[in-house]
Each structure stands twice: as C-alpha cells, then as structure tokens.
MOPAC internal coordinates of N, CA, C and O (Angstrom, degrees):
PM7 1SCF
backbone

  N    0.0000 0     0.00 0     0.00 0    0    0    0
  C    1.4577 1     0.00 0     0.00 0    1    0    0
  C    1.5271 1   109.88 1     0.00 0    2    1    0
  O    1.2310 1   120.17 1   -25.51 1    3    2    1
  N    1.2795 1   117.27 1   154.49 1    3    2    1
  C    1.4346 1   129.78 1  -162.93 1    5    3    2
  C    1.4467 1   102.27 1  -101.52 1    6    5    3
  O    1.2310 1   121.23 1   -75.79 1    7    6    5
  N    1.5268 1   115.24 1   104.21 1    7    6    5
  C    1.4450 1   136.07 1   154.82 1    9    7    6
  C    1.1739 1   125.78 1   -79.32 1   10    9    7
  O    1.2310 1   118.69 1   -41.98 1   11   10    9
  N    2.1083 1   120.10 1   138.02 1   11   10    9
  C    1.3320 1    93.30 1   168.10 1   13   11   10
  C    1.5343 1   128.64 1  -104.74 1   14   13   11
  O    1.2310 1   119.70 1     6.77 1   15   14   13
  N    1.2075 1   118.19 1  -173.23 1   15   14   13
  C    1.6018 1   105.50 1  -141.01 1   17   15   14
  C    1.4099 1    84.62 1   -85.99 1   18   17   15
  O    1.2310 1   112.15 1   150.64 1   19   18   17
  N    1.5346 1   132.40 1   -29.36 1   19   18   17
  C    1.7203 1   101.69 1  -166.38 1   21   19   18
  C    1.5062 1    72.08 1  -146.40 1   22   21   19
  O    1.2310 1   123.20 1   -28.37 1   23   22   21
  N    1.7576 1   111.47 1   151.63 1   23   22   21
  C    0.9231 1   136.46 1   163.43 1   25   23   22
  C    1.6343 1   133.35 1   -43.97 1   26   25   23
  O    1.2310 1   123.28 1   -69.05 1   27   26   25
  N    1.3201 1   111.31 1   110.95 1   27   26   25
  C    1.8173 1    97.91 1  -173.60 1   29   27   26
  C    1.6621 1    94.93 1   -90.87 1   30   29   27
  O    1.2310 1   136.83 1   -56.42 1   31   30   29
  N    1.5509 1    85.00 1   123.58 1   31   30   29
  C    1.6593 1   103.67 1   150.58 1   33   31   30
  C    1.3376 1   133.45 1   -18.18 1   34   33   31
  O    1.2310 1   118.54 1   -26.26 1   35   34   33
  N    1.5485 1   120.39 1   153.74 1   35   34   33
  C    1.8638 1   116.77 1   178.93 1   37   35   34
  C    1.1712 1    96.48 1   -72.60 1   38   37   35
  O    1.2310 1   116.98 1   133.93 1   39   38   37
  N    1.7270 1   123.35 1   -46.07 1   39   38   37
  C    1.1107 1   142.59 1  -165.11 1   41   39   38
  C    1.6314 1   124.05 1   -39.11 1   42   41   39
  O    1.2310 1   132.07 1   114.73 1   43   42   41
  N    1.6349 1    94.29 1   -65.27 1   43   42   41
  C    1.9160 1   127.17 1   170.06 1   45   43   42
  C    1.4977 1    88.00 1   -59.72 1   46   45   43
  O    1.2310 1   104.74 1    69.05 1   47   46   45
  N    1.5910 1   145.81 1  -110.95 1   47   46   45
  C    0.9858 1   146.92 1   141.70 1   49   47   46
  C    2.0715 1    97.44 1    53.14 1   50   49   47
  O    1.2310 1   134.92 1    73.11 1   51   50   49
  N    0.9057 1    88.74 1  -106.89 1   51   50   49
  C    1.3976 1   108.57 1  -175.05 1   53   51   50
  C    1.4404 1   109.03 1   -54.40 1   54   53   51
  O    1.2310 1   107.71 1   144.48 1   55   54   53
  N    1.6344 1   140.53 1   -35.52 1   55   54   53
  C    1.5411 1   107.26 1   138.28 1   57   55   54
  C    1.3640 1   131.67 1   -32.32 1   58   57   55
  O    1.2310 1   125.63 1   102.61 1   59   58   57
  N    1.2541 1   106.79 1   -77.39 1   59   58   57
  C    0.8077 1    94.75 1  -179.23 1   61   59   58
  C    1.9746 1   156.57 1   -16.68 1   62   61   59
  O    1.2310 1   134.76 1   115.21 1   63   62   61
  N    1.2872 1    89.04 1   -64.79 1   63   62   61
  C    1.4398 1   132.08 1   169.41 1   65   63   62
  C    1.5799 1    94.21 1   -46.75 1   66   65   63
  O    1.2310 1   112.73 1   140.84 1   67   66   65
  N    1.5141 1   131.32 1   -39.16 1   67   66   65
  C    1.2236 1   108.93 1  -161.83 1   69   67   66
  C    1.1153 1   114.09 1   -85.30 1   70   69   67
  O    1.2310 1   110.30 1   171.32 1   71   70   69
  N    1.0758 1   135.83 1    -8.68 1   71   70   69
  C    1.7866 1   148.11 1   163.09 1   73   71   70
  C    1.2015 1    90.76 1   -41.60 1   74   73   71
  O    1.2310 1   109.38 1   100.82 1   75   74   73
  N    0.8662 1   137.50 1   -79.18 1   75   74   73
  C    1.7904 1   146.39 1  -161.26 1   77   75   74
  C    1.2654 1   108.88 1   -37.51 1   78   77   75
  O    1.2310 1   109.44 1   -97.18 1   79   78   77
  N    1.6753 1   137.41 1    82.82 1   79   78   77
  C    1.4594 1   130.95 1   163.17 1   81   79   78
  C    1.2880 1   108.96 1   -96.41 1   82   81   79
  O    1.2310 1   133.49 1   -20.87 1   83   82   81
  N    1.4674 1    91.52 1   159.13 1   83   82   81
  C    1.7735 1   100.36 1   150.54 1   85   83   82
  C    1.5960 1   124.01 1   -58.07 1   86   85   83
  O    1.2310 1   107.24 1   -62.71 1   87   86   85
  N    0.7940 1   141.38 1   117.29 1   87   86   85
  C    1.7358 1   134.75 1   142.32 1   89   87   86
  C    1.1681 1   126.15 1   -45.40 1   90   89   87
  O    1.2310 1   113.31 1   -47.75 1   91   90   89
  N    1.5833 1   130.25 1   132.25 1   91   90   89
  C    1.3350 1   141.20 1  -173.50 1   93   91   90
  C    1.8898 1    99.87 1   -76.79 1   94   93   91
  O    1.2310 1   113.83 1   -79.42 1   95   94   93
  N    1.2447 1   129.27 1   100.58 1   95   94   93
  C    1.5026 1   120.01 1   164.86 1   97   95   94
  C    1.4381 1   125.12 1   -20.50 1   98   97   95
  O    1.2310 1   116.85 1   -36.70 1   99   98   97
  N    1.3587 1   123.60 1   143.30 1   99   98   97
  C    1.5268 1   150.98 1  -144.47 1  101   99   98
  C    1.7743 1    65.55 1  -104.73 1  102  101   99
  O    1.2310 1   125.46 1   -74.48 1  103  102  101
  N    1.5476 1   107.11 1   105.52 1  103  102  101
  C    1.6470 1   100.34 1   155.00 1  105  103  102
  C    1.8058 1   114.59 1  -122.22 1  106  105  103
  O    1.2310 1   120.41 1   -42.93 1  107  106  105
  N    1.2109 1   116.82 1   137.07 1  107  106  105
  C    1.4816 1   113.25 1  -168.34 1  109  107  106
  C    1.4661 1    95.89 1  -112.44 1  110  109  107
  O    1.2310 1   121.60 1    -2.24 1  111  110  109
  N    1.4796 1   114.54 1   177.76 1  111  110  109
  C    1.0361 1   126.98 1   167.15 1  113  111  110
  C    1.7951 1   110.10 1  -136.74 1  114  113  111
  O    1.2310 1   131.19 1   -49.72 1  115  114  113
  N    1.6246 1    96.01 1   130.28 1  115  114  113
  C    1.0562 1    92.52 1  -160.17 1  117  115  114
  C    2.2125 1   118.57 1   -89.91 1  118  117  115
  O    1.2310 1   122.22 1   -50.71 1  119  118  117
  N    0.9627 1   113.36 1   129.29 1  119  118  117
  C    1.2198 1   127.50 1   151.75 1  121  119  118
  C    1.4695 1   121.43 1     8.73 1  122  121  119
  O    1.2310 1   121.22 1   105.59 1  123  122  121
  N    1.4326 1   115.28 1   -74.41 1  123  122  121
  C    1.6856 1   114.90 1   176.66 1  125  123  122
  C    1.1866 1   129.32 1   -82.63 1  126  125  123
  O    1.2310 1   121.16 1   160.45 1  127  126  125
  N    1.2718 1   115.40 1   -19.55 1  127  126  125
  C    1.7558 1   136.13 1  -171.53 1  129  127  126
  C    1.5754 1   109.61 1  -116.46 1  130  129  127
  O    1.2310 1   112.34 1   143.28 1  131  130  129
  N    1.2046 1   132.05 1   -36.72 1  131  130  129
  C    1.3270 1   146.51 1  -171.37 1  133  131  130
  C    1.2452 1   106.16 1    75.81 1  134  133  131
  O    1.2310 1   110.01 1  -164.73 1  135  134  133
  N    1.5366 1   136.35 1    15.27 1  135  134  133
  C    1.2345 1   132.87 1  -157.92 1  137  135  134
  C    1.7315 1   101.76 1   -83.80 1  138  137  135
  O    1.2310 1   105.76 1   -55.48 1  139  138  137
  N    0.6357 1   144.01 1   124.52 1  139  138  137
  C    1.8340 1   148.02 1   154.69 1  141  139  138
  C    1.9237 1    96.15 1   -43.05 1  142  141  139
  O    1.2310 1   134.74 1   -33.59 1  143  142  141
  N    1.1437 1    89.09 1   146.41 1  143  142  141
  C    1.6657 1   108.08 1  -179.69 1  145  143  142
  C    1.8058 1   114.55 1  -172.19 1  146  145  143
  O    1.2310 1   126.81 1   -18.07 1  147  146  145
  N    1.3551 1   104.51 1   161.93 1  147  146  145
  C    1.7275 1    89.64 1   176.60 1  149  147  146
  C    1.8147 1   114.79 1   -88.05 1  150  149  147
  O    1.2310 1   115.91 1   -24.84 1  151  150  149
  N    1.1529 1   125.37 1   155.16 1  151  150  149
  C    1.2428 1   108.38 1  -165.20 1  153  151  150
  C    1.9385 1   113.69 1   -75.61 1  154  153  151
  O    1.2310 1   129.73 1   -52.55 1  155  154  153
  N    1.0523 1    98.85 1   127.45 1  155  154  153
  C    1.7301 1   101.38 1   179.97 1  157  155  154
  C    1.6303 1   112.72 1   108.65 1  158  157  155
  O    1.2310 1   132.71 1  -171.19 1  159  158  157
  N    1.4028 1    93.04 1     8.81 1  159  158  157
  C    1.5177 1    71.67 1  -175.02 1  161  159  158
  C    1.7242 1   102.61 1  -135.95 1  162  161  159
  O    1.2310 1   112.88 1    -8.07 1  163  162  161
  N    1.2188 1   131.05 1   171.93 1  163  162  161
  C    1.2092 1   146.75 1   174.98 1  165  163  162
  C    1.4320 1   111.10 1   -45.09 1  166  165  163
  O    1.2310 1   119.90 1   -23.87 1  167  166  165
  N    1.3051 1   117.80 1   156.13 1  167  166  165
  C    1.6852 1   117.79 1   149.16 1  169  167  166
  C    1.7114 1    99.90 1   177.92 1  170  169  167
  O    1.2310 1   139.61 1     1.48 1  171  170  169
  N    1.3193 1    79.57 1  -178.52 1  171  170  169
  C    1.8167 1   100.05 1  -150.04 1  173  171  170
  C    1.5206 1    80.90 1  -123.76 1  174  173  171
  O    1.2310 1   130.05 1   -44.56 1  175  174  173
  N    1.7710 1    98.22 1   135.44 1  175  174  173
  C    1.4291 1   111.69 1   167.28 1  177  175  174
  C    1.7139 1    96.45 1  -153.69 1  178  177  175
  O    1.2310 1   120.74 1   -28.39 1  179  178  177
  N    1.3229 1   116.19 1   151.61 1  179  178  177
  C    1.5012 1   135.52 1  -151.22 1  181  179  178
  C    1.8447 1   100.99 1    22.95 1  182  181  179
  O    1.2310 1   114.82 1  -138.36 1  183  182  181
  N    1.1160 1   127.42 1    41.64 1  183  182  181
  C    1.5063 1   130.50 1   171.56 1  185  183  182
  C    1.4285 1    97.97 1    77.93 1  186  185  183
  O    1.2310 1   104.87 1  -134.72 1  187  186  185
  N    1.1033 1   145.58 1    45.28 1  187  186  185
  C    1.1629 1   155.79 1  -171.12 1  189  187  186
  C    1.6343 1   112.69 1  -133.99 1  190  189  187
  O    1.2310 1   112.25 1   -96.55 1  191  190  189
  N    1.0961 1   132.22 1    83.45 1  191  190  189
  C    1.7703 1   120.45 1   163.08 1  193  191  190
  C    1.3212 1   120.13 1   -44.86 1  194  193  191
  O    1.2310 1   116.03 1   -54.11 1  195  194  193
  N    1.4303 1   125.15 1   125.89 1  195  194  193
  C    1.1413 1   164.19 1  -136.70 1  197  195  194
  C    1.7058 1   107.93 1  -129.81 1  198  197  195
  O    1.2310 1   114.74 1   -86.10 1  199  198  197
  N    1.1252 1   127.57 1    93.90 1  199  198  197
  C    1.6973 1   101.53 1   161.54 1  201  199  198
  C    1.7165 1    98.92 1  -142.77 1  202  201  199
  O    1.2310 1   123.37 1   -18.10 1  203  202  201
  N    1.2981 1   111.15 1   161.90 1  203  202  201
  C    1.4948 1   121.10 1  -171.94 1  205  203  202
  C    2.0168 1   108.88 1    29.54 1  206  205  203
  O    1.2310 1   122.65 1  -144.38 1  207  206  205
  N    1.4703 1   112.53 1    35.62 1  207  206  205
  C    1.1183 1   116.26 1  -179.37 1  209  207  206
  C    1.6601 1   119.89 1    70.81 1  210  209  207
  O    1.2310 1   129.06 1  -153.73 1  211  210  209
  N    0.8998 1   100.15 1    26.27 1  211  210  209
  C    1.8719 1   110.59 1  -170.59 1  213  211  210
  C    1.9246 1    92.19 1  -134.91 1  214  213  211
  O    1.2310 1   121.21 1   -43.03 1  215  214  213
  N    1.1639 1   115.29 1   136.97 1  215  214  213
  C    1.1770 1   155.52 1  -161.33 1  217  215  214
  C    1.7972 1    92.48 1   -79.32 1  218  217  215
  O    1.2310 1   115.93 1  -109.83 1  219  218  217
  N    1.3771 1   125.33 1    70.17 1  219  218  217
  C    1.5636 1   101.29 1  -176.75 1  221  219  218
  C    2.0385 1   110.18 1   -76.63 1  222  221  219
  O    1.2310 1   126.35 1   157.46 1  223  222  221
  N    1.1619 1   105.39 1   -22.54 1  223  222  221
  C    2.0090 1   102.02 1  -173.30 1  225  223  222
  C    1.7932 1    93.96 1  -133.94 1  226  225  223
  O    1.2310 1   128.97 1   -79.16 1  227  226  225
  N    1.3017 1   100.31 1   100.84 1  227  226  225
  C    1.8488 1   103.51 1   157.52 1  229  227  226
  C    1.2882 1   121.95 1   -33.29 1  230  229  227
  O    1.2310 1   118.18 1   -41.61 1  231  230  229
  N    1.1338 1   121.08 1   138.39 1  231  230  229
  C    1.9140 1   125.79 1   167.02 1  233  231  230
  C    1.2829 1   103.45 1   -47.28 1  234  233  231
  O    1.2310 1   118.78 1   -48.62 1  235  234  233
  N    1.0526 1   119.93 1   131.38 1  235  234  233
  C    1.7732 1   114.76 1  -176.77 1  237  235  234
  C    1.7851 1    89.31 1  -128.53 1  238  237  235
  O    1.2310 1   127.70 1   -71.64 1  239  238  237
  N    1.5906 1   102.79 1   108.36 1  239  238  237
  C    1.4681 1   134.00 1  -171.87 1  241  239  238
  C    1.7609 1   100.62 1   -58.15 1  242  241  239
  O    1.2310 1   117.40 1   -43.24 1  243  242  241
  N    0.8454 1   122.55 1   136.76 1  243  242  241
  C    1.4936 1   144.39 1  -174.06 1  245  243  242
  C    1.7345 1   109.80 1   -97.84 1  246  245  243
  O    1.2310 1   132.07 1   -93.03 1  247  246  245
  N    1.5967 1    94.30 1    86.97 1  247  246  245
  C    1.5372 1   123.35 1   170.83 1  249  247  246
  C    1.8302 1   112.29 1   -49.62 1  250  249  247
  O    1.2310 1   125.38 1   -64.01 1  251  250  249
  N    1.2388 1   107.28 1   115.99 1  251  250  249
  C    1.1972 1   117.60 1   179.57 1  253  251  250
  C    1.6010 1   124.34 1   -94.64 1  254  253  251
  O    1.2310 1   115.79 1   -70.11 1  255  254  253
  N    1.5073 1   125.60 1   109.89 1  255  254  253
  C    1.2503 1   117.35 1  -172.83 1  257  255  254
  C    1.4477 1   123.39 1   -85.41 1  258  257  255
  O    1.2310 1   112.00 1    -5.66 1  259  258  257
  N    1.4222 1   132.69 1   174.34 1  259  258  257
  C    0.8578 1   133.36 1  -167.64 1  261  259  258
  C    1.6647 1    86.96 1  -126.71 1  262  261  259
  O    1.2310 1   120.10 1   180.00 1  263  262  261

C-alpha cells in the first residue's frame, strides 16, 4: 500500500481544506406563478405541483365530513 513519505502538517492540512465551501442553491423564480423555487425541481403552489410551469398533480379539494 502507498504511503506518504513525510507527514503533512494540521497546519498545511487545514489550508487547504478551507477552499471547500458550501454553495448557496441556484433559486429561480418562476414565470407563471411567481413562486420562487430551486431550479429543476418540483414545487407546490396553492396545493398544486408545479414543474417547468405546467401543473403536474391538481389541488385535490379537502372533503369535509359530517
């Protein structure tokens, strides 16, 4: 197995490492609804699924019993 020849530092190490962030999400707002969403993905506005501006699942109205 492949060792390396001299020990890297906490110091070196931990530069390094700090390059590495998170990214803030690609959020759009969409066109027909004005709703904000991340880009590519699904969402629900007035209970309605939403994707590429097309309606994929109808609001399905909430039957009230007696």
């Amino acid at each position: 197995m492949a060792h390396p020849k001299s020990r890297i530092s906490k110091q070196r190490k931990r530069k390094r490492r700090t390059h590495i962030k998170a990214k803030a999400p690609h959020v759009v707002v969409c066109a027909k609804t004005g709703e904000p969403h991340l880009y590519h993905r699904a969402y629900y506005h007035n209970g309605a699924l939403y994707y590429k501006g097309q309606v994929v699942i109808e609001a399905v109205a909430e039957e009230e019993y007696d």
